[in-house]
SEROFI-173922 format. One line per field, with one value per residue: x, y, z of N, C-alpha, C in turn; chain. Coordinates in Angstrom, 3 decimals, padded with zeros to 6 digits. Layout:
BEGIN
n.u	X;... .
n.v	Y;... .
n.w	Z;... .
ca.u	X;... .
ca.v	Y;... .
ca.w	Z;... .
c.u	X;... .
c.v	Y;... .
c.w	Z;... .
ch	A;... .
This chain:
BEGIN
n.u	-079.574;-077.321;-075.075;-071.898;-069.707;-067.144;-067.905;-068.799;-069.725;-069.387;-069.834;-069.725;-066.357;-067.189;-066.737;-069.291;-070.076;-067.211;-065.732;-067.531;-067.621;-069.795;-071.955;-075.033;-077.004;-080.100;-082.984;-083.476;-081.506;-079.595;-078.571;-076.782;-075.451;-073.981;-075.298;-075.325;-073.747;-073.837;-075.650;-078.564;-078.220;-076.695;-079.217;-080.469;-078.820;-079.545;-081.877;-082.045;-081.694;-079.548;-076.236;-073.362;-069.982;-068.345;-067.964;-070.099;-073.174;-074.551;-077.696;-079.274;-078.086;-078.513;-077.472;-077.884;-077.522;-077.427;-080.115;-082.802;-084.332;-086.898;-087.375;-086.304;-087.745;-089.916;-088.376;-088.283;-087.759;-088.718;-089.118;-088.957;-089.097;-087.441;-089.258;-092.530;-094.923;-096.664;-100.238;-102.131;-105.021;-106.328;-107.526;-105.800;-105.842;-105.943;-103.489;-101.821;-102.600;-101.698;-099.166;-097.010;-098.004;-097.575;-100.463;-103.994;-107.108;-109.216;-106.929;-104.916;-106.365;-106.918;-104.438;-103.272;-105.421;-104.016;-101.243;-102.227;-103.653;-101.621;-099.915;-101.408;-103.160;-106.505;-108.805;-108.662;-109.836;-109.638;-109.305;-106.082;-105.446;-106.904;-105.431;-103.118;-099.458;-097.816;-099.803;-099.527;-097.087;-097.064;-098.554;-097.265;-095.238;-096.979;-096.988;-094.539;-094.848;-096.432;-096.991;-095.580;-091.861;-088.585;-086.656;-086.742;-086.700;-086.031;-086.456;-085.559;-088.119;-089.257;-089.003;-089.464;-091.869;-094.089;-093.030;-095.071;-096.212;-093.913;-093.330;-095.144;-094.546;-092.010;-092.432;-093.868;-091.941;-089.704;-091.247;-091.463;-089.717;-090.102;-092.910;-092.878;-090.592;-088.956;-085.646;-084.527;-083.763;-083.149;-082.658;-081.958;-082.054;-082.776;-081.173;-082.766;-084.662;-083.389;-081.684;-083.674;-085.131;-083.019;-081.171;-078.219;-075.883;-074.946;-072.458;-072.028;-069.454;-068.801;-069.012;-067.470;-067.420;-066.905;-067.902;-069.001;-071.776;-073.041;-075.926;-075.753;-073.182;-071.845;-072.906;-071.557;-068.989;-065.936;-065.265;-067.419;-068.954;-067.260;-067.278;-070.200;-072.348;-071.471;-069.741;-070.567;-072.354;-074.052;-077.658;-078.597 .
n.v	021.744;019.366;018.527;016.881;015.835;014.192;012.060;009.582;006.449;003.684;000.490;-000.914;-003.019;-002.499;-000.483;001.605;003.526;005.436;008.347;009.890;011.783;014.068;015.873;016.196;017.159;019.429;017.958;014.636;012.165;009.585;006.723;004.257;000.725;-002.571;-004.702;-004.071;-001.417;000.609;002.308;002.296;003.340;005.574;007.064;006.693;008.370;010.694;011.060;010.819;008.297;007.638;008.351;009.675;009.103;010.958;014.093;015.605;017.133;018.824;020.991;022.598;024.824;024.361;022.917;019.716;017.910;019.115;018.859;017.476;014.503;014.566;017.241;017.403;016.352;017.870;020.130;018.809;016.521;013.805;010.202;007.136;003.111;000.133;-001.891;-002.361;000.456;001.649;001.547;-001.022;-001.486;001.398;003.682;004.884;007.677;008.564;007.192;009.081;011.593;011.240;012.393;014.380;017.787;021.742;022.946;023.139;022.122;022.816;023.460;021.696;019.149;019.530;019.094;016.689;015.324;016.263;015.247;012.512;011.994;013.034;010.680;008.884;007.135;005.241;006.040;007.600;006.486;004.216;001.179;000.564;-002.239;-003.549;-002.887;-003.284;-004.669;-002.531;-000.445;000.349;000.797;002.888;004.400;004.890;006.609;009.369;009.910;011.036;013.211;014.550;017.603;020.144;018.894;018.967;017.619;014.156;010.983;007.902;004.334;001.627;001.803;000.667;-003.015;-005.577;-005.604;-006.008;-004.980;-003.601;-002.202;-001.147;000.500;002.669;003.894;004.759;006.787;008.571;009.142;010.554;013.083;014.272;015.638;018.285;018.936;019.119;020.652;019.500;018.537;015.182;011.300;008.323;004.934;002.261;-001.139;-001.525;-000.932;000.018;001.502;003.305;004.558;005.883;007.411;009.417;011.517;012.043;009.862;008.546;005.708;003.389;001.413;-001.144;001.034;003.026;005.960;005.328;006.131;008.648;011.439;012.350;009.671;008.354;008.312;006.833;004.374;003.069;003.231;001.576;000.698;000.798;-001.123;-003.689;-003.497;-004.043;-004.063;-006.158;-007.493;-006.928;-004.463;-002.082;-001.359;001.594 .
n.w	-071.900;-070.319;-068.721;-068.131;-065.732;-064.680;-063.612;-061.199;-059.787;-057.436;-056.103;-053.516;-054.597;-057.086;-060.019;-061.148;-062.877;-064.526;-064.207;-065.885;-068.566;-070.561;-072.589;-072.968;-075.713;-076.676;-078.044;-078.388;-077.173;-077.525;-075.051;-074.991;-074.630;-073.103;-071.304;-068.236;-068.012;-067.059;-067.477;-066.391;-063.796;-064.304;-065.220;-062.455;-060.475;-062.128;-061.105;-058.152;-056.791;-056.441;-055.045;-056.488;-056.119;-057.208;-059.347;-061.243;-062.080;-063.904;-065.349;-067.843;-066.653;-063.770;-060.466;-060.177;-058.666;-056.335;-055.448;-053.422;-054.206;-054.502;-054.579;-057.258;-059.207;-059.127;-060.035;-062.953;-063.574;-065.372;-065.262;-066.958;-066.132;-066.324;-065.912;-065.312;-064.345;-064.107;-062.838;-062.602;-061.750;-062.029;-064.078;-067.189;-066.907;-064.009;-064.078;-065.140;-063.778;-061.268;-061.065;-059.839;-060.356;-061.150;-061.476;-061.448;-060.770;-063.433;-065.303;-064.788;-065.212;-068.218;-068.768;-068.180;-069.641;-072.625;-072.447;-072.138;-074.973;-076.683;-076.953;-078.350;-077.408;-077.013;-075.050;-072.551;-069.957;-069.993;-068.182;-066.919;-066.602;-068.999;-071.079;-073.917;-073.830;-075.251;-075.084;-072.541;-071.716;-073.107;-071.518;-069.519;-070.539;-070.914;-068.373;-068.178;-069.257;-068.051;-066.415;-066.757;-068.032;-067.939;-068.211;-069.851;-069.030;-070.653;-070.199;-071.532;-073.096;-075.043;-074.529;-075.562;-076.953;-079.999;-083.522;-084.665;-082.329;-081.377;-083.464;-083.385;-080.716;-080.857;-082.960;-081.288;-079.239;-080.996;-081.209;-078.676;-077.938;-079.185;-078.806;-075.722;-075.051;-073.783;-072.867;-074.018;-072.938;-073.975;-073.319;-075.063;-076.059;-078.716;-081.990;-083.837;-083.254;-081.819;-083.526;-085.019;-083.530;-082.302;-082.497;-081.718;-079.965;-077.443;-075.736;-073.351;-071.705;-069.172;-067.764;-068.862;-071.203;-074.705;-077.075;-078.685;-079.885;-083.478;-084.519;-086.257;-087.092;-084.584;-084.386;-086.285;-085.478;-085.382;-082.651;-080.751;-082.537;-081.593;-079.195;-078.144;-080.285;-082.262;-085.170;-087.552;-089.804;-088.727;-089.657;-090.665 .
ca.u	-078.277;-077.234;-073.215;-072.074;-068.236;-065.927;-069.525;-068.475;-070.459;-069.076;-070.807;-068.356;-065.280;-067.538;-067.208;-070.383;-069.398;-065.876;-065.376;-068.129;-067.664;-070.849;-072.874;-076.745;-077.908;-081.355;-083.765;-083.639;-080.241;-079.538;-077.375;-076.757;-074.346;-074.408;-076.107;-074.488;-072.445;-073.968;-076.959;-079.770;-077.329;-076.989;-080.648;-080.649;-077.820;-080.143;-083.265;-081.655;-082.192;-077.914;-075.363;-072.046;-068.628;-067.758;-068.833;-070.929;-073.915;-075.775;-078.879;-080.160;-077.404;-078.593;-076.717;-079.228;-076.926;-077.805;-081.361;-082.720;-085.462;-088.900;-087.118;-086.107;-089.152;-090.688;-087.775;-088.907;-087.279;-089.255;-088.138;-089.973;-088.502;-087.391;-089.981;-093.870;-094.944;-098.506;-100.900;-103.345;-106.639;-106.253;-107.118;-104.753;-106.294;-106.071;-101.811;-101.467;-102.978;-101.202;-097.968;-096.753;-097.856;-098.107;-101.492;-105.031;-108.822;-109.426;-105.709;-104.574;-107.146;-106.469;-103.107;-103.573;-106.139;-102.980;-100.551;-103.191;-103.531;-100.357;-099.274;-102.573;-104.038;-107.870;-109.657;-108.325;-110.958;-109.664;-108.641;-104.628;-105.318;-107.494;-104.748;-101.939;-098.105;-097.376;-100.577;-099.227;-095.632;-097.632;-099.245;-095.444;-094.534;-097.631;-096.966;-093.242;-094.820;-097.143;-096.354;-094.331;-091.065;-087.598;-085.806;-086.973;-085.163;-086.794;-085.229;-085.923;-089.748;-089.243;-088.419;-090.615;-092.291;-093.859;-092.964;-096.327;-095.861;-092.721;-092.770;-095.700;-093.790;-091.054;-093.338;-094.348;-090.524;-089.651;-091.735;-091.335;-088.741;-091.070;-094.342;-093.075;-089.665;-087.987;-084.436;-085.168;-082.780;-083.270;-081.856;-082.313;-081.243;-083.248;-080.988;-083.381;-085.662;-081.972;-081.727;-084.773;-085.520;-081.632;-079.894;-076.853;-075.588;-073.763;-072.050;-070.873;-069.065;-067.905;-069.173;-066.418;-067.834;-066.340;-068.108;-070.064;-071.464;-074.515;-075.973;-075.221;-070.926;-071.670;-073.126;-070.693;-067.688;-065.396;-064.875;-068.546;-069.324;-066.788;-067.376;-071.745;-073.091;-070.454;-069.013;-071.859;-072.318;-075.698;-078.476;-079.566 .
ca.v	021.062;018.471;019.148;015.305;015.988;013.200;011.313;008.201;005.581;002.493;000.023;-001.493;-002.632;-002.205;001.014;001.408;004.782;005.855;009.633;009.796;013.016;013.988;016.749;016.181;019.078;019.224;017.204;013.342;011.720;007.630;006.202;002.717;-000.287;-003.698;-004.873;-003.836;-000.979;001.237;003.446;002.543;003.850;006.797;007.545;006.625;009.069;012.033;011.159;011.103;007.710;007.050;009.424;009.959;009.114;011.866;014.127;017.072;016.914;020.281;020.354;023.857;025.557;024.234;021.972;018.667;016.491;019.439;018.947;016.163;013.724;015.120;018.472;016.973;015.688;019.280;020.857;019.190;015.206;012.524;009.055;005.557;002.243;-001.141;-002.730;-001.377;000.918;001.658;000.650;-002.225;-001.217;002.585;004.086;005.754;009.272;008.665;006.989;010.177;012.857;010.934;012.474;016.121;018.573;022.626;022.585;022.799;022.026;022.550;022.971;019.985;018.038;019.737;019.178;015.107;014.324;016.319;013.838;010.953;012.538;013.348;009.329;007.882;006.214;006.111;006.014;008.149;006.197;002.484;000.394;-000.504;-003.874;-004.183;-002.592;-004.132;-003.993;-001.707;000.890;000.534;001.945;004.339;004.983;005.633;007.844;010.180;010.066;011.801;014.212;015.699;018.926;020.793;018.372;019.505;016.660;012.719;009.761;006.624;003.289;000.794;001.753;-000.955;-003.948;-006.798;-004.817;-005.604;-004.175;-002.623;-001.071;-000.337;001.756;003.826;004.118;005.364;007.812;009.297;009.431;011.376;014.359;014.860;017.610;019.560;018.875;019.363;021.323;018.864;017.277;013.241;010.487;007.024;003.771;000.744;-001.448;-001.521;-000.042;000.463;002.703;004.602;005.331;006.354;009.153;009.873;012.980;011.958;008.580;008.345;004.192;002.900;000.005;-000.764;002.067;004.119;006.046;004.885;006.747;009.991;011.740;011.953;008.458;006.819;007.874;006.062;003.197;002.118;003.326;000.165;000.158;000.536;-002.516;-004.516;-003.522;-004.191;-004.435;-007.073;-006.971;-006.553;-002.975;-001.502;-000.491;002.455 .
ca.w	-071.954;-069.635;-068.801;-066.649;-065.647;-063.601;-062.894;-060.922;-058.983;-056.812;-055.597;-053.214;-055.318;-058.552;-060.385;-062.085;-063.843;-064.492;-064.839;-067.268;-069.270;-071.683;-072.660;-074.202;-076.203;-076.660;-078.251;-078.319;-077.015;-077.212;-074.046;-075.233;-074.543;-072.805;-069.698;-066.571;-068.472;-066.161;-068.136;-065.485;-062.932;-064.749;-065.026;-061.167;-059.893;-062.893;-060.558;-057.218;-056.060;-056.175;-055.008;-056.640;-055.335;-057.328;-060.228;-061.050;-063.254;-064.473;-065.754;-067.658;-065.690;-062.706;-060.186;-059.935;-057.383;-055.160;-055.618;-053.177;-055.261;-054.631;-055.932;-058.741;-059.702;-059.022;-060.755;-063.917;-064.147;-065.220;-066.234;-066.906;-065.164;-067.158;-065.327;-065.975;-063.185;-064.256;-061.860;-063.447;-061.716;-062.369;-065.546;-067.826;-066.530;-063.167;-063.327;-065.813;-063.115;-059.909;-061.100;-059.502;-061.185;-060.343;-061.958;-060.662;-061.227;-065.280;-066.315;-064.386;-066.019;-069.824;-068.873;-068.321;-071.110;-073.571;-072.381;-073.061;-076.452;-077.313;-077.243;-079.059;-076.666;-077.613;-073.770;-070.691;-069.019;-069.787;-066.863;-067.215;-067.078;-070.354;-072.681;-074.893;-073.518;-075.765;-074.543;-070.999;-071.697;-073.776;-069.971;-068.129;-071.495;-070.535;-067.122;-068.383;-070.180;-067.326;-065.161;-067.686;-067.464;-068.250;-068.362;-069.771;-069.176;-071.085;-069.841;-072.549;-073.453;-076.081;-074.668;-075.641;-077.852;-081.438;-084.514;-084.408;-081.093;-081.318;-084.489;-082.693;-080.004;-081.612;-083.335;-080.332;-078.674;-082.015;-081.320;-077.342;-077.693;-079.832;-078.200;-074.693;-074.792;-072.662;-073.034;-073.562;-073.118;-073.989;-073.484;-075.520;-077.032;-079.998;-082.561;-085.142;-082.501;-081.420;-085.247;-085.341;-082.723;-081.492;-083.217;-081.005;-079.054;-076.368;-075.354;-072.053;-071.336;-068.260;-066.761;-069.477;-072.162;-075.490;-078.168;-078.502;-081.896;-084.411;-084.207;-087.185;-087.106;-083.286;-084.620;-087.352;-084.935;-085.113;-080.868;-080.672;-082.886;-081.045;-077.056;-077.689;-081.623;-082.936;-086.239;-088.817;-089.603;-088.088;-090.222;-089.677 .
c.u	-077.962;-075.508;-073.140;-070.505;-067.776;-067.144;-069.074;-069.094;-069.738;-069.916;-070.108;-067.188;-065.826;-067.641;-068.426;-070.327;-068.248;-065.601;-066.098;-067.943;-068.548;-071.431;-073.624;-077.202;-079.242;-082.003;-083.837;-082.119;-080.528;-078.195;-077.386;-075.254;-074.991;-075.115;-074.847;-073.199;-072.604;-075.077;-078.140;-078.951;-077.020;-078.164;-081.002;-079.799;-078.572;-081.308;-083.265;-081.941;-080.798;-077.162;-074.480;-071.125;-068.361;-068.267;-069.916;-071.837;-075.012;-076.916;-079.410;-079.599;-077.574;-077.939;-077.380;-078.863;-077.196;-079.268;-081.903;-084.146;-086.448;-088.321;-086.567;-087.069;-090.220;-089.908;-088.221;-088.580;-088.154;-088.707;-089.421;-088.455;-088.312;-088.282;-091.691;-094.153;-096.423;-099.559;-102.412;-104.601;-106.548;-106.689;-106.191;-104.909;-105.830;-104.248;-101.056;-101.207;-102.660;-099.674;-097.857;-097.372;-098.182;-099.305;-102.877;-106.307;-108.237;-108.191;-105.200;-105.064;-106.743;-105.049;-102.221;-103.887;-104.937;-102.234;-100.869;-102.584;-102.415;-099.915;-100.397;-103.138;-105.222;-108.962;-109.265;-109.269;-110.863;-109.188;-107.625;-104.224;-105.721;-106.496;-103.291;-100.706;-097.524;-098.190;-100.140;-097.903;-096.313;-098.171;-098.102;-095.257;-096.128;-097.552;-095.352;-094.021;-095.983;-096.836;-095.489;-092.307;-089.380;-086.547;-086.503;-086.396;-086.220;-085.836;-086.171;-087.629;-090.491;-089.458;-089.600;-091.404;-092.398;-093.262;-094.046;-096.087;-094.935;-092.635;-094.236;-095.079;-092.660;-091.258;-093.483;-092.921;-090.034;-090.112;-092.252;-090.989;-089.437;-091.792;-094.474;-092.072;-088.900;-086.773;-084.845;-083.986;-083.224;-082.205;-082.739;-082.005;-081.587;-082.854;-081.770;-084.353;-084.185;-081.790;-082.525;-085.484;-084.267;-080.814;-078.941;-076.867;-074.680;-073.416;-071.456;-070.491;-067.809;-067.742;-068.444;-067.502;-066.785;-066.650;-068.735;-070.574;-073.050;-074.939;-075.434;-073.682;-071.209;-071.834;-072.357;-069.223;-067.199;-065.472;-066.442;-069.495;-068.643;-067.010;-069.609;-072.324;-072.583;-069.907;-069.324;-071.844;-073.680;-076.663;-079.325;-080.804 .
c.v	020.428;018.150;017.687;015.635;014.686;012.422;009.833;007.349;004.394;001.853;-001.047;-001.448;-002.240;-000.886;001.008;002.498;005.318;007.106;010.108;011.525;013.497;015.383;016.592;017.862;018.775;018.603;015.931;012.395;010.516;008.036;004.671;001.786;-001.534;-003.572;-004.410;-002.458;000.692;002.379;003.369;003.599;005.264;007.528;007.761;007.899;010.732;012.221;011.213;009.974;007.199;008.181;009.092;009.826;010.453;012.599;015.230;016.960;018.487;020.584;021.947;025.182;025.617;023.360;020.637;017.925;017.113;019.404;017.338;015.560;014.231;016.018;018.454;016.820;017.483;019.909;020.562;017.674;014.290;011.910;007.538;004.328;001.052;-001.641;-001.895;-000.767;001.997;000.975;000.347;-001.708;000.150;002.792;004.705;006.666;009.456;008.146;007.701;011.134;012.378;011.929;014.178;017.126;020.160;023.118;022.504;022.920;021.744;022.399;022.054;019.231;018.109;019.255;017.490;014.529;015.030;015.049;012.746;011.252;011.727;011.788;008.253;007.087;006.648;006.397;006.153;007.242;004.929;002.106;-000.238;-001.824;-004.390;-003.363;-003.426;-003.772;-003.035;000.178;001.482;000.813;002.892;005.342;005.754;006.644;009.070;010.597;011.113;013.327;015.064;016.536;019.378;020.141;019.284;018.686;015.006;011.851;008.356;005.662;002.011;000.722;000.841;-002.172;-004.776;-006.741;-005.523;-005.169;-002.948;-001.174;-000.205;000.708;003.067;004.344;005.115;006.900;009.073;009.636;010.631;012.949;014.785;015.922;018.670;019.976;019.464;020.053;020.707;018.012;015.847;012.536;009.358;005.739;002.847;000.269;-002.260;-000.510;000.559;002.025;003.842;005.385;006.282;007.718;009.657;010.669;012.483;011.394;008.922;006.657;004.317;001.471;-000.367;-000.150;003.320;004.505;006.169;005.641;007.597;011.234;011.928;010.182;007.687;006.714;006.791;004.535;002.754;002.627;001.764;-000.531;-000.342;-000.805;-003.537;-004.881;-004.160;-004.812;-005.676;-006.406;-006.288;-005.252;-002.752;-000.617;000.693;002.998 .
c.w	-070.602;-069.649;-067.218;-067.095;-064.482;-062.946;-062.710;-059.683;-058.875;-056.303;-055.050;-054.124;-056.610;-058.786;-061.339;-063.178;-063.622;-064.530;-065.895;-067.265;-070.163;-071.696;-073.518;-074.398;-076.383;-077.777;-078.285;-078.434;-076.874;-076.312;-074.254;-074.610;-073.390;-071.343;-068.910;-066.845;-067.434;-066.503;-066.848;-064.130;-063.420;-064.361;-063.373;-060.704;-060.461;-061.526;-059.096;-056.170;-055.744;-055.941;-055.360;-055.934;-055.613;-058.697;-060.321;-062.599;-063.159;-065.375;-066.353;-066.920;-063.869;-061.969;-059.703;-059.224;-056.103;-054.621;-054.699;-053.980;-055.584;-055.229;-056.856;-059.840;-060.001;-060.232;-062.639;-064.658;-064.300;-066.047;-066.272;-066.765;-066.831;-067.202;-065.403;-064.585;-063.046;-063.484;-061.997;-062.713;-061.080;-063.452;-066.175;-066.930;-065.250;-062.958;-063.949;-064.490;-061.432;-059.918;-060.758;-060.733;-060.569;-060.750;-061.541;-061.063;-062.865;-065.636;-066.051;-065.354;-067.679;-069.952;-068.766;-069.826;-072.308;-073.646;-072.887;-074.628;-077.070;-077.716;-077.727;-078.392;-076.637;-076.531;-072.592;-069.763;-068.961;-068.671;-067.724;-067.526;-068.099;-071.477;-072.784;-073.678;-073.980;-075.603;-073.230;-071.073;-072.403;-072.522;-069.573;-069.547;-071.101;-069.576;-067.185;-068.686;-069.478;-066.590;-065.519;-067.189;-068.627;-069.113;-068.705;-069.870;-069.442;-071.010;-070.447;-072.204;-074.090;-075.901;-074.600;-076.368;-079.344;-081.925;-084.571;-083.776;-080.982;-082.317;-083.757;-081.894;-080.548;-082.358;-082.484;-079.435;-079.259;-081.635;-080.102;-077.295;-078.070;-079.407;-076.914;-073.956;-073.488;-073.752;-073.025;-073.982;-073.238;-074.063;-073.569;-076.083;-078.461;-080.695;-083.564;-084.438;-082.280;-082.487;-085.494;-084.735;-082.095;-082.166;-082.590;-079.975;-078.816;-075.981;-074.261;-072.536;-070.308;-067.229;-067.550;-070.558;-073.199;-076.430;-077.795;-079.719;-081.835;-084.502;-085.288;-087.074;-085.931;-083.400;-085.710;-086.394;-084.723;-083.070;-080.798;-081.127;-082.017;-079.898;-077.450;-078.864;-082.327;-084.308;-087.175;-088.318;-089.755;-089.665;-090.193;-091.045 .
ch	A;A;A;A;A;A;A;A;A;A;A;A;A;A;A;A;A;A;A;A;A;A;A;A;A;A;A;A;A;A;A;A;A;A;A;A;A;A;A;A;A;A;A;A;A;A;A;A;A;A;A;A;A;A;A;A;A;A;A;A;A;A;A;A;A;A;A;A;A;A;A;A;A;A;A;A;A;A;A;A;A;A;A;A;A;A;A;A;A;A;A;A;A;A;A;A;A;A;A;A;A;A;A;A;A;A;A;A;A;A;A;A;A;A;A;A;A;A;A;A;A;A;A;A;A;A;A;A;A;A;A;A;A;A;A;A;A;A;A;A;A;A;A;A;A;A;A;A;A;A;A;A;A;A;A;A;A;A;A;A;A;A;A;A;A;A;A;A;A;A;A;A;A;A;A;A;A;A;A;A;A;A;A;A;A;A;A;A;A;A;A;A;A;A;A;A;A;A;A;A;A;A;A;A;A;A;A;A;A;A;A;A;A;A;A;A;A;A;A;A;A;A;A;A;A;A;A;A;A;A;A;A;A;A;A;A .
């Protein structure tokens, strides 16, 4: 469980989060709403690269704002970026088994090629640069899921994404919590994927959070259609 009280970020006069109030229970939480509403900023402030004006976020019963980055990362956070962060003449195996882990010799290694596994990718041994867009976020989602993690924060895994891809993807989001007993959060703003692996959405806008629930009440909430989805009522 993931307990975020009076969580507020400025950025000069901009507030980027207002007092956010939330608690994720465990297994697969959506954080959705428009650009700039302040979700990456979130994820940033979980991972320790933004400090809080103000605000207390608990993590597992632990206090994670007191935690500075690297021991975050130790403690058990991993997240993937907007932007790809897989590094093209590496193989999978090798931008899997770069990532902390307390792990060594054989279980390290068993504890890599799982990860591979676990997200279908068919050659620990390919070079980054010869696979699809959609294999290479499959890369950063393995790279979450090495060194027994606690906490995952996926920041649009989707975007750009097939149909194809994306419904694998999606696939493989689905059955994190189970597989690897970590909390996972995602933001994107592909509702059909939010539908799809999110027991319970959370919305900013603004930096305020507006709604909070099982996903589908969240996604037909009237505010919710109005502040991000528009009028049409979401399919889920």
């Amino acid at each position: 469980m993931i307990e975020v009280g009076g969580l507020t970020v400025r950025y000069g006069g901009v507030t980027s989060l207002d007092g956010m109030d939330l608690t994720f229970e465990k297994g697969t939480c959506g954080l959705i709403g428009p650009n700039g509403a302040g979700k990456t900023t979130f994820f940033n402030v979980l991972s320790g690269f933004v400090k809080p004006a103000a605000g207390t976020v608990r993590a597992f019963g632990d206090d994670l704002l007191a935690l500075p980055h690297f021991k975050r990362a130790r403690w058990g956070v991993r997240r993937t970026f907007q932007t790809e962060q897989a590094i093209s003449d590496l193989s999978v195996y090798d931008n899997v088994a770069m990532i902390h882990s307390p792990l060594r010799g054989s279980a390290r290694r068993a504890d890599v090629l799982e990860a591979i596994e676990f997200t279908g990718l068919p050659d620990p041994y390919a070079t980054v640069s010869s696979l699809t867009a959609g294999q290479r976020r499959l890369v950063e989602v393995a790279r979450t899921l090495a060194g027994k993690p606690r906490l995952i924060l996926l920041d649009e895994p989707a975007a750009g994404l097939p149909d194809e891809e994306t419904a694998h993807l999606s696939s493989v989001i689905r059955k994190i919590p189970e597989h690897a007993g970590a909390l996972t959060i995602l933001v994107d703003h592909d509702m059909s994927l939010v539908s799809a692996v999110c027991e319970t959405t959370a919305v900013l806008d603004f930096g305020k959070l507006i709604a909070s629930g099982p996903t589908a009440a969240v996604l037909r909430d009237e505010t919710v259609m109005r502040a991000y989805l528009g009028t049409a009522e979401v399919e889920t």
